[in-house]
N, C-alpha and C positions, 0 to 999 in steps of 0.2 A: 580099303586101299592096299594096294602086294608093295610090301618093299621090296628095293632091292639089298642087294648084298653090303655095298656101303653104306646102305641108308641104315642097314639092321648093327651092323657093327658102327656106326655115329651112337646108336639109340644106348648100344649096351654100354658104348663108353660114358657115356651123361647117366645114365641109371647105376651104372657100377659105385660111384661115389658114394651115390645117396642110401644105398644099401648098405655098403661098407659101414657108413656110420651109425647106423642102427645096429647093425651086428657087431660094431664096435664097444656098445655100452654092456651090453652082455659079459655077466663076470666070468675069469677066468682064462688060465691063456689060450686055450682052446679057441674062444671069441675072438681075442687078438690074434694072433695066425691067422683067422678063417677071415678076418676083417682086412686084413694088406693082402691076403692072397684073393681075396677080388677085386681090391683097388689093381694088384697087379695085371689081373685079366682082362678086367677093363679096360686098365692102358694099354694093352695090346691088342684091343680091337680100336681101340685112339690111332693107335700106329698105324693098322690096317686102312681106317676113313679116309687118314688125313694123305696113306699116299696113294691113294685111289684117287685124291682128287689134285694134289700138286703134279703127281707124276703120272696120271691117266689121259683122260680127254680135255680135263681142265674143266668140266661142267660142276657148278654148288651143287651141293647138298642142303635141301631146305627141307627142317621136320617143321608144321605150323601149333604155335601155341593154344592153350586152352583160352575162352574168355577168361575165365577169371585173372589169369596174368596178362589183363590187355591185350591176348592176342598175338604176345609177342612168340615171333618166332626163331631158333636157333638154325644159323647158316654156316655154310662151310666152303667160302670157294678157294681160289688158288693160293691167296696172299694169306687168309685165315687158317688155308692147310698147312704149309709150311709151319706156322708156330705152334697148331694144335699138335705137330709131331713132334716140335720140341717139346710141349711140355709132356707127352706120353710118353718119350725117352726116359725121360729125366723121372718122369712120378712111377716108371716101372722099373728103373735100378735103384732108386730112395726108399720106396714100400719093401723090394728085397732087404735093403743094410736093416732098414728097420725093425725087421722084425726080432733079431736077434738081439741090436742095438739095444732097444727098449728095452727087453727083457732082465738087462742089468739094471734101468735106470729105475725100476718096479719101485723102490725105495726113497727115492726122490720125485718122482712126478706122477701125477694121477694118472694110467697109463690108461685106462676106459674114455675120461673127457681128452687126454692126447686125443685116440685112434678118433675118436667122436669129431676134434678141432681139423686133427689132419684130412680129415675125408670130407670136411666142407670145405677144405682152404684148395684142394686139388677143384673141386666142382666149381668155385668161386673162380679159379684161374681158367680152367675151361669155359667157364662163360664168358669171359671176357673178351675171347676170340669168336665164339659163336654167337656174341650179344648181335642181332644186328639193328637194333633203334639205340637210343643215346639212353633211354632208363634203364634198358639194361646192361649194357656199357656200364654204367656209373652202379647200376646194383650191385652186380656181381666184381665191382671195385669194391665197393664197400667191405662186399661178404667176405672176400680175402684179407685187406686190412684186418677188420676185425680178430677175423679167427687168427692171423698172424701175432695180434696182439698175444693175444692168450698164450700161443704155444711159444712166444719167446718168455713170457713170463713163466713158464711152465715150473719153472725145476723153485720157484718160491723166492730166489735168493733176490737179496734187496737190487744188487746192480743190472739182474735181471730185467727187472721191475722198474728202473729207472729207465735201462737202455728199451723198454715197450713201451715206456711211456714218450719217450725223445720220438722213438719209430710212427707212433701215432699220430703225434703233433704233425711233423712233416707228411704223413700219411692224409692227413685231413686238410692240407693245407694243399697237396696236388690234386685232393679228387674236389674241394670246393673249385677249386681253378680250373680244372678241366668240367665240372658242371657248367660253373657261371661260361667259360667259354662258348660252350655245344647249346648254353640255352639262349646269350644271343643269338648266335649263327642263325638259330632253328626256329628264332622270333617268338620262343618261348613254347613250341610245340616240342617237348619231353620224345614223345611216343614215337615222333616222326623216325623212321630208318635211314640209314646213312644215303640210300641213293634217293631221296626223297630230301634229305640236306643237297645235295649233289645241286639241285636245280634253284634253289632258293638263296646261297650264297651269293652267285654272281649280282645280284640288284641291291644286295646288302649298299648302305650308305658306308663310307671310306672311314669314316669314325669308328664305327662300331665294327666293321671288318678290325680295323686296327688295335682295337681293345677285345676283340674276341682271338687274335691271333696271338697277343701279349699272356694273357691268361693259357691261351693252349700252351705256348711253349714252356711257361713255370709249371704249368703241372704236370707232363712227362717229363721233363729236363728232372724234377725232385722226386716224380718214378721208377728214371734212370739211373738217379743219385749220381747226377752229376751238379758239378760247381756254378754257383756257393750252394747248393740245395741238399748238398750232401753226407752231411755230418751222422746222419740216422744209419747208413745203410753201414759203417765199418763195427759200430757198437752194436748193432744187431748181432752183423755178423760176429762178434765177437762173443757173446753172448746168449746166443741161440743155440740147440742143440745142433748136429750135425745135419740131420738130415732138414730139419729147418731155415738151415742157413744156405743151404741148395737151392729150396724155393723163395723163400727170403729173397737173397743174392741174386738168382743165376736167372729164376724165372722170370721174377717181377720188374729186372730189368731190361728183360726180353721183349716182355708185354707192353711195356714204356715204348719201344721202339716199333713196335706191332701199332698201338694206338697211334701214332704221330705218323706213321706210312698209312692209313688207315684214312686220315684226315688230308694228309698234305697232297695225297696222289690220285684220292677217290672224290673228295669233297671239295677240295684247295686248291686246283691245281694252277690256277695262276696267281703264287705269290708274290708278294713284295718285295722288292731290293734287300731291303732291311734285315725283314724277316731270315733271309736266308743266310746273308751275312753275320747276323748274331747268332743262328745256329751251329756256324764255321767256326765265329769265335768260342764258343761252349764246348766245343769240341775239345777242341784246340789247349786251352784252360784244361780241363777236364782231365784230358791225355797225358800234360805236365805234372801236373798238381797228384794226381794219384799215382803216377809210376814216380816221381821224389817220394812221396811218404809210403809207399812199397818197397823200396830201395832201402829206408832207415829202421823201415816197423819191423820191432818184434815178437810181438802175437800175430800165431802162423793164421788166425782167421782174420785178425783187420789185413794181416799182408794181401791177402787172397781177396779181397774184400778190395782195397786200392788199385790191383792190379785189374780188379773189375771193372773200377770208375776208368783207368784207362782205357783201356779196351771200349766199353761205351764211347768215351771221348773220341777213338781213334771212329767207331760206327758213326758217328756224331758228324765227322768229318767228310766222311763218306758220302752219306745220306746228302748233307750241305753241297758239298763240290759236285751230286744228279743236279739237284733241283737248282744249283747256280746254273750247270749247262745249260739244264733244259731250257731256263730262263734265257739264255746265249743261242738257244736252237742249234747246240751241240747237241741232236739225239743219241747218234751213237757212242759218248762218253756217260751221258746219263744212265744208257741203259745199263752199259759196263759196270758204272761205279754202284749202282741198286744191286743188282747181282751181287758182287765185290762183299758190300756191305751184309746182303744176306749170309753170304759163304760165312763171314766172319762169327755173324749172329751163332748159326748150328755150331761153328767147331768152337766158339766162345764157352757156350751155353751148357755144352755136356763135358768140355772141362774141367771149368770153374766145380760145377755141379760135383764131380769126382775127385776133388783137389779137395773141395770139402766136407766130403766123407771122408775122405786120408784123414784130413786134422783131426777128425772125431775119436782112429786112431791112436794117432801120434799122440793125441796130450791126456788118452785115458793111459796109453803104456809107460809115458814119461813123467804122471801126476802132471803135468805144468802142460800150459798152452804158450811158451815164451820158447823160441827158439834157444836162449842162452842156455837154457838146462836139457837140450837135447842133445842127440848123437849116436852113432853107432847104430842108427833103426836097419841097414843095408847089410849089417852080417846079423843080425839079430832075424829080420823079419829079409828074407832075399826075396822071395816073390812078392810081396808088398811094393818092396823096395822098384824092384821092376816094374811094375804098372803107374806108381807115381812119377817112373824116370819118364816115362812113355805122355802123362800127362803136364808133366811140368817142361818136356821139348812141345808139346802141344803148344802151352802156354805159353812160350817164350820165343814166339814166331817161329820157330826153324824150321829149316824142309823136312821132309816135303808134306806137313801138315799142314790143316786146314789154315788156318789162320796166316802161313807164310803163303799161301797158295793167294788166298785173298789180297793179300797188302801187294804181291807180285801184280796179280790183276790188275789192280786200281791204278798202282804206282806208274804200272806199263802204259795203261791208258791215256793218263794224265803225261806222261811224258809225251807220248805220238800225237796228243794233241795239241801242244802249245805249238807248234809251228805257226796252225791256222786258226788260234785262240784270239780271243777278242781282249782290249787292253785287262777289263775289269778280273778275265779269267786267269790271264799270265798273272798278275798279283796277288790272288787269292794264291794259287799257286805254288809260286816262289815262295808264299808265307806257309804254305802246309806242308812242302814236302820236308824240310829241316825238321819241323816241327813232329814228321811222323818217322823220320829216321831218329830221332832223339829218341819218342816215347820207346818207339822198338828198341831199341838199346839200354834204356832203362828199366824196362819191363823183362829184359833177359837176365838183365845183371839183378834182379830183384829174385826171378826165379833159381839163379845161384847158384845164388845165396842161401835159399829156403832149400835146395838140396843138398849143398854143399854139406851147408853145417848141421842140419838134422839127420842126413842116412849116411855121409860120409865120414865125418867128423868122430873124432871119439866121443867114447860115450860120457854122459854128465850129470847123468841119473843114476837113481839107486835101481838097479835092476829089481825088477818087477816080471809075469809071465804077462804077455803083450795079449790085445784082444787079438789080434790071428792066430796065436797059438792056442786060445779057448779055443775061437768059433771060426773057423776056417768059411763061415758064411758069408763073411761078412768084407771078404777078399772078391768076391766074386763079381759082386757090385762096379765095384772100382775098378778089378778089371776089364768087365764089360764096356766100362766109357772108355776105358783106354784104348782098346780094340774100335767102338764106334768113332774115336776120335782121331785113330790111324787110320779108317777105314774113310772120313771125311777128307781127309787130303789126298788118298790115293785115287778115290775114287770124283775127285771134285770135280771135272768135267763131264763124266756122266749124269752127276748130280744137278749139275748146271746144265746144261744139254735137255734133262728130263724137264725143268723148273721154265725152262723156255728161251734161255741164252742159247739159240742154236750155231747163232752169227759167228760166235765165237769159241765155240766148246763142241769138241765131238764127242760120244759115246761108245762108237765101237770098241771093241775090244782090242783092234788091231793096231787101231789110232784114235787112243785115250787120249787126247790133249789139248792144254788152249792156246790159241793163236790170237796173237794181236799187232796188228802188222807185221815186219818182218823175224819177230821174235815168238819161239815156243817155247811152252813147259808142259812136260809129259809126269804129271807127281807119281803117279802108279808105276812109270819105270825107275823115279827115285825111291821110292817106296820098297821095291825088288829090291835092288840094290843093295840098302840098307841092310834088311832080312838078313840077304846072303852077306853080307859083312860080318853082322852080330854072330851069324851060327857060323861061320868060319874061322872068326877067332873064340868063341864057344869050344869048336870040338881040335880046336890045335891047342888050346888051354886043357881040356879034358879027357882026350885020346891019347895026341900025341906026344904029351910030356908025362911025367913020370910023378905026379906031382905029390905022390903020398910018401915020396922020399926026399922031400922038400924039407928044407927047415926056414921057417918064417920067422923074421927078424926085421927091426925096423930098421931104416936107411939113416945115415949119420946120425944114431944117438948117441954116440961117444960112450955107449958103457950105461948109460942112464936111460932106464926106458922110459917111453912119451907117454904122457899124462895127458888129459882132457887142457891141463893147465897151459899146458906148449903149444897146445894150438890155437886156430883163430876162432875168437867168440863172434857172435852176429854182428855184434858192435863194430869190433875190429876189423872185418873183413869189406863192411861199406864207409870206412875212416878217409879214406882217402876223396872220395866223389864228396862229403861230410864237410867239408873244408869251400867248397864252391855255393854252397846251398844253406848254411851256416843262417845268415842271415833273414834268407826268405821263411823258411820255416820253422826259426824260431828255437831250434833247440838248447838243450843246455848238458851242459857236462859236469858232474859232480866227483872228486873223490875224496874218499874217506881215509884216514890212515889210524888204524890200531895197531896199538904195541903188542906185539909176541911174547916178551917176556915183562913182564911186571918190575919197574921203576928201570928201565934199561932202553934206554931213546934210540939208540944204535940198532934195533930188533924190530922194525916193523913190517904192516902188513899193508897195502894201497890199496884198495875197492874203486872202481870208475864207477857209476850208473852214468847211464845218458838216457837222455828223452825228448821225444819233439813234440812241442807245442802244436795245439790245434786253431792255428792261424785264424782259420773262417770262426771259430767258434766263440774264441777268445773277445776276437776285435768286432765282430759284427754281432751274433745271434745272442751274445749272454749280453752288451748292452740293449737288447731289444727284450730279453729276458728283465733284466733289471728296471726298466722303466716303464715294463708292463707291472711288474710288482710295486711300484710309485706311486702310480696311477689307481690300481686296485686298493692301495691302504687309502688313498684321500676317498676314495668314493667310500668307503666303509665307514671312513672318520666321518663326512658328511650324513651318509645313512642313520649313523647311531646316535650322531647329535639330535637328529632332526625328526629321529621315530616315535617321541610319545607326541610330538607338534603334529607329527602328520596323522596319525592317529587319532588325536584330538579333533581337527580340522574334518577328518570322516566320519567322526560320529556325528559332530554337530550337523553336515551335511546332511545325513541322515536322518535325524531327531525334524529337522527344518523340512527336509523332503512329506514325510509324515505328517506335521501339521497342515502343511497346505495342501495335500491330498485329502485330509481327512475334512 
């Protein structure tokens, strides 16, 4: 059989893994290098398949499997391309940080079984988009789980090890749910392929439609790590190494939304009222609830980690407010708000992803992962500093990146449709758009904050030499998404335009923009724009002022210069929004006061801490914790009373079986 050229770059991207990890085990760093620099090549023929088929003719890619794996076969068409380029973006700027990355961490983690976990947990996420029967959908779930396990546990330490074990619970609890789900649909045929589900759903009895639809949605909604299912994904992220906490975070909740487009638009496609409507509200929930505890958090990785579950939340929303239209036989709102939602997914995804190699960063140059003891990283580290300002405007909806490009979309849609909207849809509505101009607003003021007071702020660490002034490798990464994440909003109607939004997105070069009734956005000329702004006040700051005869002083210190102390702590800086939210999420404020001088009450010194409470954890999953430990002591109490009875009782069985045979 001749391949073709996409078919030969699919094959090397799914063999690159499985190699890698063999040449991972191999001692020496030489092995390591040689082991990311083929994960790396590999993801760049990932790149090459997946936009050969999202942005080519639109025809799959099918390689067919051996018997021994049932047969099964790896596909790639439009909707599986798109996220198999997310993750080959993402698994080839993470394989670069890594390699350096690691290389410090020689001392603390076994970096042979790393390269070995890392190189099946990337093949395990590749499969999941190229599974196409539901065993290996649910396989190649497992085999990422798993190896995720591991490499958050990695570095030994006990909270590690607590937050892998939390991440697996809830990891086993969405892929039983989405099993049990896909194994009624499929009437208990495993092997059967998703278009082969397609025709067997519709005769399903209304019962078991409705218990297999239940089960689907708990188990990407806690793949998604959105609420209540979402306690596992901030301690991870907290916990995990950098580059871990990329695929962790960014991919697995990408693949969450992959799976449920997957089901809801291929297999599903006429759902229920219900169904949809509780999607809305998960959203909705989702989108609050993590940009409030991104807004207070201060570990730069659960912030980044909250500010994910929004974001889902807000895709959550999305997704809900197609499949209501469509339900409505609003086609062309559906199709927008799919689109919409995609857009948001890419510039989400390689964000997040690069927001999380910063932190890897920041909290090895600062010792601490707590924004309170940061600052000063923007004259210390300035091109760093630059590339997180680039992903944290990403992040924080603003023009003209992807992500404000997206919510523009939606928003605009949902607007020009309510005229001719049906009652059910004006009220879902009127209940989202408040609701996503909130999350946007607090997801801004959350991203900051996280800038504010870590590269602006003074410094509040002991100075240390920063990993970019080692290894200047490990900038280049982050830059990269910074650049692919500028490059998603300028470029976002060509991108949509390629993806098959034509209705509403042009490509040319001359007239980049979208259109939605009588309102346009051209991002690529916001984009220009911008550019020529930065380097214009760039070179009248550096040309035309004289600035090496400048004397630098600070602005009203009366004589006293400013301390780390004078300014605003992370604490401080979200006190004020702190006051409204008090309640919901539980926080508490502590301070301490020690004397300065010894037996002199007049002399002291005031310590605040503050901390917010984990609402969902507290109130719900630790008494479900607690009374599964209840339950476990009586059964053991019973067991142990009753084990030489039952013992007794089976020999005698036995003695008695023997006489009457014999």
């Amino acid at each position: 059989m001749t391949l073709s050229m996409p078919m030969l770059a699919l094959l090397i991207s799914i063999i690159g893994p499985l190699v890698a990890a063999f040449v991972g085990l191999l001692p020496g760093q030489t092995a390591h290098r040689a082991s990311y620099a083929v994960l790396a090549l590999s993801a760049i023929f990932g790149v090459a398949a997946g936009i050969s088929v999202a942005a080519g003719n639109g025809l799959p890619l099918v390689l067919q499997g051996a018997p021994i794996f049932y047969n099964m076969a790896f596909g790639l068409d439009r909707l599986a391309a798109i996220f198999y380029i997310v993750i080959t973006v993402v698994t080839f700027f993470v394989v670069i940080y890594a390699i350096p990355y690691l290389e410090g961490y020689a001392k603390v983690v076994n970096v042979r079984h790393f390269n070995l976990f890392m190189s099946l947990l990337i093949f395990g996420l590749q499969g999941v988009v190229l599974a196409t029967n539901i065993f290996g959908f649910i396989a190649f779930w497992e085999l990422a789980t798993i190896t995720s396990f591991f490499l958050i546990a990695a570095d030994g330490k006990a909270h590690s090890q607590k937050s892998a074990v939390r991440f697996m619970a809830f990891a086993q609890v969405a892929v039983s749910a989405m099993l049990a789900g896909l194994f009624i649909l499929s009437g208990g045929a495993l092997l059967s392929d998703f278009s082969t589900l397609a025709l067997i759903t519709p005769d399903l009895p209304q019962t078991r439609l409705t218990v297999a639809l239940i089960l689907i949605l708990v188990g990407f909604t806690s793949k998604a790590g959105l609420v209540p299912l979402h306690p596992w994904l901030p301690d991870a992220a907290a916990h995990a190494s950098a580059p871990i906490a990329a695929f962790v975070s960014g991919i697995s909740q990408s693949l969450a939304v992959y799976g449920l487009l997957r089901i809801v638009l291929f297999v599903l496609p006429d759902l229920p009222l219900w169904f949809i409507l509780v999607m809305i509200a998960v959203g909705i929930i989702s989108a609050l609830v993590g940009a409030l505890h991104a807004v207070f958090e201060l570990n730069i990785q659960r912030l980044i980690a909250y500010t994910s579950i929004a974001s889902l939340g807000l895709i959550f929303v999305m997704l809900g407010t197609a499949l209501l239209a469509g339900h409505e036989q609003r086609i062309e709102l559906a199709q927008v708000a799919v689109y919409a939602a995609i857009l948001l997914i890419l510039a989400h995804t390689w964000c997040v992803s690069g927001l999380y190699l910063s932190t890897g960063i920041m909290s090895v140059t600062c010792n601490s992962h707590s924004l309170e003891a940061m600052g000063g990283l923007a004259r210390r580290m300035p091109q760093f500093s630059v590339a997180v300002c680039v992903l944290i405007l990403t992040g924080a909806f603003m023009p003209p990146f992807g992500p404000f490009v997206s919510g523009w979309i939606f928003l605009q849609a949902v607007i020009e449709a309510l005229n001719q909207a049906s009652p059910i849809l004006k009220i879902v509505t009127v209940a989202v758009l408040p609701v996503i101009g909130l999350a946007y607003g607090l997801v801004m003021f959350a991203m900051v904050k996280f800038y504010a007071i870590g590269f602006l702020g003074q410094s509040r660490h002991v100075q240390t030499v920063s990993l970019v002034d080692q290894n200047s490798r490990l900038l280049m990464p982050i830059a990269g998404l910074a650049v692919v994440g500028l490059g998603v909003g300028g470029f976002a109607p060509a991108i949509l335009s390629q993806l098959g939004a034509t209705t509403f997105a042009s490509s040319s070069l001359d007239k980049m923009f979208v259109s939605l009734g009588d309102e346009q956005l051209a991002p690529l000329n916001l984009t220009m724009v911008m550019i020529v702004i930065v380097f214009a006040l760039w070179v009248i700051r550096h040309l035309l002022t004289h600035h090496q005869h400048e004397r630098q002083v600070h602005t009203w210190d009366g004589g006293q210069p400013i301390t780390a102390r004078m300014t605003y702590t992370a604490t401080a800086f979200s006190a004020q929004l702190r006051h409204f939210f008090t309640g919901f999420l539980q926080s508490s404020q502590v301070v301490t006061t020690t004397s300065m001088i010894a037996g002199n009450p007049w002399f002291t010194q005031h310590t605040m801490s503050f901390a917010v409470g984990q609402v969902w954890y507290d109130k719900f999953y630790y008494r479900i914790k607690s009374a599964l430990v209840r339950a476990t002591r009586q059964v053991e109490h019973l067991i142990g009373d009753g084990l030489k009875f039952q013992l007794g009782v089976i020999f005698m069985t036995v003695i008695i079986c023997l006489i009457v045979a014999l």
